[in-house]
N, C-alpha and C positions, 0 to 999 in steps of 0.2 A: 479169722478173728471171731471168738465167741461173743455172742447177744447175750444182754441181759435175759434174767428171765424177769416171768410176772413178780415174786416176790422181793428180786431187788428192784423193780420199777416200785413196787408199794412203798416199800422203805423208804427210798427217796422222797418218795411222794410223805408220807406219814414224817418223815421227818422236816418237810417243809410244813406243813401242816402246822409241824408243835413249834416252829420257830414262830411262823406266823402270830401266832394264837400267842403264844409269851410275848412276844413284839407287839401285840395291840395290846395287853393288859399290865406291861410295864412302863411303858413309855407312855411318856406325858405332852409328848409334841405330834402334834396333830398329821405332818408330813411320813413321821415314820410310822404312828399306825394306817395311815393309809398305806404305807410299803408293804406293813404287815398283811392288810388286810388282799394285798394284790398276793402277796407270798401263797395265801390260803386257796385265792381263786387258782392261780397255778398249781394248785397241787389236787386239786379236783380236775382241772383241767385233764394231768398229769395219770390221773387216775381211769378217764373217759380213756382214753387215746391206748391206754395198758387194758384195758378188760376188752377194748373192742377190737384191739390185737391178737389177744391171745384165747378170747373165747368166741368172738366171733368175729372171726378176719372177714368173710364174703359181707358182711354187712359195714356199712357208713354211717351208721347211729351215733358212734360215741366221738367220730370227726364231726358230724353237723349239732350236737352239743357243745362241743369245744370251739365254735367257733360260731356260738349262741352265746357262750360265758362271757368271749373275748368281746364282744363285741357291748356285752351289758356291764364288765369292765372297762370299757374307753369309756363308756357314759359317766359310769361309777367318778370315774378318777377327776373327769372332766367337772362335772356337779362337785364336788369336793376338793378342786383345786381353787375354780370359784368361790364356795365358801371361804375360803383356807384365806385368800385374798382377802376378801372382806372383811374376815375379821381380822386381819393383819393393819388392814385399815384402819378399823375404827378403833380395836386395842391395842395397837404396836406390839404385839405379839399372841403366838399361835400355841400355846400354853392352856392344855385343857382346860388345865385349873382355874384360868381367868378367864373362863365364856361362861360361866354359873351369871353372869350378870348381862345376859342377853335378855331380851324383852320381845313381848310378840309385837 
C-alpha cells in the first residue's frame, strides 16, 4: 500500500483549513463556528505531524506541538461550550446576531 506523500497530507490539511475558515464566517450559530473553528485547529495540527514526518522524522517537535494545540483546544471548546450555555440561558438562543446586547 502506497503512503501519502507530503503534498497530499497539505491538501487535505489546506482544505480543512478553508472549510473551517468559510464555516466560521458564514454561519451564524455559535455551535458550528466553534466546529469550524476546531476544523482549523486540526488542520495545523494536521500540518505539525506532516512537516515532522517528512522533514524531520528523528525529531518529536511537531508531535509535542500537536498535542500542545490539542490540549489548548479542549480548553478552547470547554470555555466556549460554557459560554454557548449561558447565553442560551439568558437569550434562548445562540444566534450571533442576538448577543450584540450583552453587557459588561
Amino acid at each position: 500500500m502506497m503512503q501519502p506523500g507530503l503534498y497530499h497530507i497539505l491538501f487535505i490539511s489546506a482544505a480543512l483549513f478553508f472549510i473551517g475558515v468559510f464555516g466560521f464566517f458564514t454561519r451564524r450559530n455559535l455551535i458550528t463556528m466553534l466546529m469550524s473553528v476546531e476544523l482549523i485547529l486540526n488542520s495545523v495540527n494536521l500540518n505539525f505531524i506532516a512537516f515532522n514526518k517528512y522533514l524531520w522524522a528523528d525529531k518529536l517537535d511537531g508531535l509535542f506541538f500537536t498535542i500542545f494545540v490539542i490540549a489548548i483546544a479542549a480548553a478552547e471548546a470547554a470555555i466556549a461550550i460554557a459560554i454557548i450555555i449561558n447565553l442560551s440561558r439568558n437569550f434562548q438562543s445562540i444566534d450571533v446576531e442576538k448577543t450584540d446586547e450583552m453587557k459588561f
